[in-house]
C-alpha positions as CSV (number, residue, x, y, z in Angstrom):
1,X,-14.5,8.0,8.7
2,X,-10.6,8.3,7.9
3,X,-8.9,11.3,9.2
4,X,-7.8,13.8,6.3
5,X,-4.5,12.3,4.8
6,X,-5.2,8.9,6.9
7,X,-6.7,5.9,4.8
8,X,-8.6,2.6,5.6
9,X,-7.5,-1.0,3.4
10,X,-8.8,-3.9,2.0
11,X,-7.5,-7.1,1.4
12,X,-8.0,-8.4,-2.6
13,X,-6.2,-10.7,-4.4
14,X,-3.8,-10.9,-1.4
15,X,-2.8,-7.5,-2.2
16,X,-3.0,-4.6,0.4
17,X,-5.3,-2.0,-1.5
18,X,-6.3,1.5,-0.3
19,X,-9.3,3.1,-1.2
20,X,-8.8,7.2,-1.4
21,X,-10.9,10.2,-1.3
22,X,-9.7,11.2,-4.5
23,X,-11.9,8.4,-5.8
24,X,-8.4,6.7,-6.6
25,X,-7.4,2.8,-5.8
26,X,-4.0,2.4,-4.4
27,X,-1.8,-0.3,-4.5
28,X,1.2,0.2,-2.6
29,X,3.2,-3.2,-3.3
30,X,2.4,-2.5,-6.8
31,X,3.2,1.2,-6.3
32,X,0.3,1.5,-8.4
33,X,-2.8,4.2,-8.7
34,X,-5.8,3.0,-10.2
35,X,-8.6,5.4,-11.6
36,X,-11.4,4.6,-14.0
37,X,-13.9,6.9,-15.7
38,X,-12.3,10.1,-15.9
39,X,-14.1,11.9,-19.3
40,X,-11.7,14.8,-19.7
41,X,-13.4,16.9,-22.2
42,X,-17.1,16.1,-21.4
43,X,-17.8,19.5,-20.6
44,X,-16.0,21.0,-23.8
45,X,-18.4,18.6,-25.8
46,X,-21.3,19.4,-24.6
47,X,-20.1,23.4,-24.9
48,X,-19.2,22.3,-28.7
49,X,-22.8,21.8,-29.6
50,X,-24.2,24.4,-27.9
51,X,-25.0,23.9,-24.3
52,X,-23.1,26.7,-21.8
53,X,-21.3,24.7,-19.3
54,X,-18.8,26.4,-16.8
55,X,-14.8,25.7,-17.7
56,X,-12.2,24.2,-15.4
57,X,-13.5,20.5,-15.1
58,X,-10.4,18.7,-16.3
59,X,-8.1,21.3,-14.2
60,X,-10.2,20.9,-11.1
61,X,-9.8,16.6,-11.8
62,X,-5.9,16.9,-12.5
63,X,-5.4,18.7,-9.2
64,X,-7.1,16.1,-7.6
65,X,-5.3,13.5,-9.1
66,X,-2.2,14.8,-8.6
67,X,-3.5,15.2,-4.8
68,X,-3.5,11.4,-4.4
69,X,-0.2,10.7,-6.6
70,X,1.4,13.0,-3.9
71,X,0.1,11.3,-1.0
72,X,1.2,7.8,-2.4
73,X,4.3,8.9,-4.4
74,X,2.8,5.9,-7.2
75,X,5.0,5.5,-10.3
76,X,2.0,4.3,-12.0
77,X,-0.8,5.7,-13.1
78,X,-3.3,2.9,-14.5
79,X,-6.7,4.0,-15.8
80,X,-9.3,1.7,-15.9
81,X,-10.9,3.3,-19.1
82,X,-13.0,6.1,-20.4
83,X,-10.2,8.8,-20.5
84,X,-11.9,11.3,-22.9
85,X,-15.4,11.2,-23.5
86,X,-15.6,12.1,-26.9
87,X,-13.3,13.0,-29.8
88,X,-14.5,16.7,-29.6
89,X,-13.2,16.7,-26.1
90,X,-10.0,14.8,-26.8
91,X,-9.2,17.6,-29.4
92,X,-10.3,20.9,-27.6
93,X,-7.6,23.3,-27.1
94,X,-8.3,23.9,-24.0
95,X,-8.4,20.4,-22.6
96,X,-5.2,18.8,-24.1
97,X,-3.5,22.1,-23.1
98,X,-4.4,21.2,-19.5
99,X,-3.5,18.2,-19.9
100,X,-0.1,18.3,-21.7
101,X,0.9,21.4,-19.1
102,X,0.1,18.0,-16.4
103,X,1.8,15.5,-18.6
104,X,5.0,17.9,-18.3
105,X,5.4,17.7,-14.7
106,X,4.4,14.5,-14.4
107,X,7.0,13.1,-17.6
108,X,8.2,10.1,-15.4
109,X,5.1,8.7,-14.4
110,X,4.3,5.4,-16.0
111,X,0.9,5.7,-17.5
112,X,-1.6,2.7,-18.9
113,X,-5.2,3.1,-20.6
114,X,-7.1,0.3,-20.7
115,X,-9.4,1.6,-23.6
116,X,-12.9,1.2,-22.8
117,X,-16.4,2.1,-24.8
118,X,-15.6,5.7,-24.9
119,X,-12.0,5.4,-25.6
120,X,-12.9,3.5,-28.8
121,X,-15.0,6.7,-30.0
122,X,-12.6,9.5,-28.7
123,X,-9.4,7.6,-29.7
124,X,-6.2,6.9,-28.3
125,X,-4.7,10.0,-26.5
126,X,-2.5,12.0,-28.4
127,X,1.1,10.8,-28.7
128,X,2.6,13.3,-27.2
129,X,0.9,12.3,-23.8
130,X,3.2,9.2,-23.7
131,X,0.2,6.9,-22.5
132,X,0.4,3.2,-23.3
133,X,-3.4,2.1,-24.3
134,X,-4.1,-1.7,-24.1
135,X,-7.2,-3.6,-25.1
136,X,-8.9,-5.6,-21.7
137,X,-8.4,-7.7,-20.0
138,X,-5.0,-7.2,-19.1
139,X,-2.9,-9.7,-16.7
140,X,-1.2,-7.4,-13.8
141,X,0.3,-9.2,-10.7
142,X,-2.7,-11.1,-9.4
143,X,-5.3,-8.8,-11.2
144,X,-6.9,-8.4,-14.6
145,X,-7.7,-5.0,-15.7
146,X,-10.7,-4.0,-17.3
147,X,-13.2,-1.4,-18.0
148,X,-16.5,-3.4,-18.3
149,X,-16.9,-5.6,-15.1
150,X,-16.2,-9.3,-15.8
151,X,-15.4,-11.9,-13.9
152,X,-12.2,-13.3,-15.1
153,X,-10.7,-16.9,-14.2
154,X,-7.2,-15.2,-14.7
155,X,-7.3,-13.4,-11.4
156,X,-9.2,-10.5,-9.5
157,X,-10.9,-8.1,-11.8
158,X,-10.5,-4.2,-11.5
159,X,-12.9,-2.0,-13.3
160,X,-14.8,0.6,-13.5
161,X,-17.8,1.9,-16.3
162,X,-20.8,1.2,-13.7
163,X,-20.4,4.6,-11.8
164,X,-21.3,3.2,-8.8
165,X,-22.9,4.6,-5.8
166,X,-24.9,4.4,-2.4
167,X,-28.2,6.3,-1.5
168,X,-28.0,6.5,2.4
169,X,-30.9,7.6,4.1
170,X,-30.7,9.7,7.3
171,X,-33.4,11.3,9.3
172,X,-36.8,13.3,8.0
173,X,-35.6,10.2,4.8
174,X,-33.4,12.7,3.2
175,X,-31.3,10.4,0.8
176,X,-28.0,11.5,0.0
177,X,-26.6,9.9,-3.2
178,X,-22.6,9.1,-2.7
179,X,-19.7,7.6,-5.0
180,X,-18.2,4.2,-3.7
181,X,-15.8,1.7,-4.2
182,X,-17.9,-1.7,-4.9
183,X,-15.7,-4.7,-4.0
184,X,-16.8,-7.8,-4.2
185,X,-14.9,-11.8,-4.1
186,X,-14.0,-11.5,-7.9
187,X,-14.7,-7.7,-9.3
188,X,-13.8,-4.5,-7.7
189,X,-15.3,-1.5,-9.2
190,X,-13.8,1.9,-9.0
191,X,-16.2,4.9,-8.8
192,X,-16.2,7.4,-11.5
193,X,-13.0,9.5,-11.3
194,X,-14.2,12.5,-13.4
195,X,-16.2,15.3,-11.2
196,X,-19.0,15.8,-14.7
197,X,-19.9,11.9,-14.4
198,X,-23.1,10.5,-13.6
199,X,-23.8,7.8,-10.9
200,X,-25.6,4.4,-10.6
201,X,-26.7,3.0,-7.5
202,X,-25.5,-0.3,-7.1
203,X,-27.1,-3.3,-4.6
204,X,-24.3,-5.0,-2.8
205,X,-24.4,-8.8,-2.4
206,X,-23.4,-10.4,0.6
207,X,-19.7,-10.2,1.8
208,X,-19.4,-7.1,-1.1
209,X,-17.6,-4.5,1.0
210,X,-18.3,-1.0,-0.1
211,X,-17.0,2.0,1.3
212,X,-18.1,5.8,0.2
213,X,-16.5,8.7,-0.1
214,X,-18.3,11.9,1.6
215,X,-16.3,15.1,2.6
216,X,-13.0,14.1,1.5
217,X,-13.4,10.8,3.5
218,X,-13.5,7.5,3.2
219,X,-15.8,5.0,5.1
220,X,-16.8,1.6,4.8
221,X,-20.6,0.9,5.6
222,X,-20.0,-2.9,7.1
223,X,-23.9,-3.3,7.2
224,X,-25.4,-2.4,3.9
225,X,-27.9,0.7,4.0
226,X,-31.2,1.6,2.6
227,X,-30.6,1.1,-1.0
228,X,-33.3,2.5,-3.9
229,X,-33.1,1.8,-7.4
């Protein structure tokens, strides 16, 4: 495990990258962040037809993004699609309030959507967010941005949309089901930034590096674990 504040690397494309706790992809060269599936607003659309969900999801996610924005001091912020999850999230009150009251303190941060199958339904953010929104794949230094997974002859793919995660089992076989990064020879894919987002296991092949996050930490499980389906 990394030390709080401390971080392990990874080698793709050439590039230096940095997996985070904050579920966030750093790219120091590139002074770039990279975060994928972050559904601001799914919890204000499920409360919009009914189902009593607890507030403070999107708050709770921008103080953790601004968390690992701090720690790297990145003047880019590229997100590897899903933004909103729905058009009734994009245009609660609530939410966009959050989020502009962010978009305030953050004005000079370069920001890039890659739109993925959500975005397409919610719709590009409002203007007033200032957030560039780009149809994959996208050419960026040695890497092609994404949101769907697809291997691209143009360079190493970043993406995200799978969720992924690990099921580690520890003694009595108690499973514990954790987010990872899933990096492979030609696709990396970024766990789930959003904190009210689902999770798919994923199998790794041979040479995929994956490393988890668990308690604020990162680690890299050099020997794949038991896996279930």
């Amino acid at each position: 495990m990394t030390e709080p504040g401390s971080s392990l690397s990874v080698t793709l494309a050439g590039e230096i990258m940095v997996p985070l706790a904050e579920r966030a992809l750093w790219w120091p060269r590139g002074e770039a962040l990279f975060v994928a599936d972050l559904h601001w607003g799914k919890a204000a659309t499920f409360r919009s037809v009914g189902v009593p969900l607890p507030r403070g999801t999107t708050s709770f996610d921008l103080g953790r993004l601004d968390g690992a924005l701090e720690r790297t001091g990145a003047s880019r912020l590229i997100i590897l699609g899903d933004l909103f999850h729905a058009r009734a999230g994009r245009i609660a009150e609530p939410t966009l309030a959050a989020v502009r009251d962010w978009r305030a303190r953050r004005a000079h941060l370069d920001i890039l959507l890659i739109r993925g199958n959500h975005d397409r339904h919610a719709g590009d953010p409002p203007n007033d967010l200032a957030i560039s929104c780009m149809d994959a794949p996208v050419a960026f230094g040695p890497f092609v941005l994404a949101h769907h997974p697809v291997v691209s002859v143009d360079g190493y793919t970043l993406a995200g949309h799978l969720h992924p995660a690990i099921a580690l089992v520890g003694s009595g076989r108690r499973r514990e089901r954790l987010p990872c990064f899933h990096l492979g020879d030609q696709i990396g894919v970024l766990p789930a930034f959003g904190s009210f987002t689902g999770t798919a296991l994923v199998r790794p092949g041979a040479g995929d590096r994956i490393f988890v996050i668990a308690d604020d930490q990162v680690a890299e499980i050099s020997v794949p674990p038991s896996f279930e389906r």
